[in-house]
C-alpha positions as CSV (number, residue, x, y, z in Angstrom):
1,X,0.0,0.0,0.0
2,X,2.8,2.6,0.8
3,X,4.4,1.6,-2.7
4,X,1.1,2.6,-4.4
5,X,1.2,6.2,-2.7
6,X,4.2,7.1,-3.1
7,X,4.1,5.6,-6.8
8,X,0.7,8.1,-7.0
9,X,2.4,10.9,-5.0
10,X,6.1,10.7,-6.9
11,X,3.4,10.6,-11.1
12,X,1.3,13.8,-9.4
13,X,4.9,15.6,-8.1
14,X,5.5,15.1,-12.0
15,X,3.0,16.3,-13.1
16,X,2.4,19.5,-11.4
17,X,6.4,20.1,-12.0
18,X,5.9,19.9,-15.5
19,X,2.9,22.0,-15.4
20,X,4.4,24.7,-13.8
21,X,7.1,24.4,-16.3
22,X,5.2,24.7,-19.1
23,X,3.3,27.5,-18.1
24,X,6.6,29.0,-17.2
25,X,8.2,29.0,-20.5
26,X,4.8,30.2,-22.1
27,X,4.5,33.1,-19.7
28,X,8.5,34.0,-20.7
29,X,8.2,33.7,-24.4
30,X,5.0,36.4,-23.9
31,X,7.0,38.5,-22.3
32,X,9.9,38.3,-24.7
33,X,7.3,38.9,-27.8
34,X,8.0,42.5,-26.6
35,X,9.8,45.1,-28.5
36,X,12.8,46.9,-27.3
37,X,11.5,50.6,-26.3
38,X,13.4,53.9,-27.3
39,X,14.2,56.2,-24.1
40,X,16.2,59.1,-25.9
41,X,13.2,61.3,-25.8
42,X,12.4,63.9,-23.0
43,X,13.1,62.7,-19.7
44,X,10.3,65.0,-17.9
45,X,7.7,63.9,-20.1
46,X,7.9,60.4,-19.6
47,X,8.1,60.8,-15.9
48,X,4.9,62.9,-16.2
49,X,3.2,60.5,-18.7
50,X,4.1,57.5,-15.8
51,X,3.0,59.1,-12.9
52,X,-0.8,60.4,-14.6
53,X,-0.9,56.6,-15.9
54,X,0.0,55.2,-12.5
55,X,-2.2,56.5,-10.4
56,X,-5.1,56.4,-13.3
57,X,-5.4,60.1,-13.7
58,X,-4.5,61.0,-17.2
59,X,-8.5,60.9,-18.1
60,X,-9.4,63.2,-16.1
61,X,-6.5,66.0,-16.3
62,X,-7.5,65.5,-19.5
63,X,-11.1,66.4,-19.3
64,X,-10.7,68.3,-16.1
65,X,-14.6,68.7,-14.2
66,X,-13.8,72.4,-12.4
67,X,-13.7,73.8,-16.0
């Protein structure tokens, strides 16, 4: 009886390993699909343009409501 579990435990260990594996690799070719970005624009502007679209902002200083 112990043989059979740890026969079942040792096939499901497997299996989850290469699970995780597979949906490893898949997850780093995604992000590797990914094209290489050019920085050598204005420094301030990107800083601005992340911090509006980090805090989920840049709609409405776009369309400000006290005008």
């Amino acid at each position: 009886m112990h043989l059979l579990l740890q026969l079942a435990f040792i096939a499901l260990l497997g299996i989850a390993t290469w699970l995780f594996s597979k949906k490893t690799w898949q997850i780093r070719r995604n992000i590797l699909l990914g094209r290489d970005e050019d920085f050598s624009g204005s420094s301030s502007q990107r800083w601005r343009n992340l911090l509006l679209l980090a805090f989920g902002q840049k709609k409405m200083f776009k369309n400000p409501w006290w005008q």
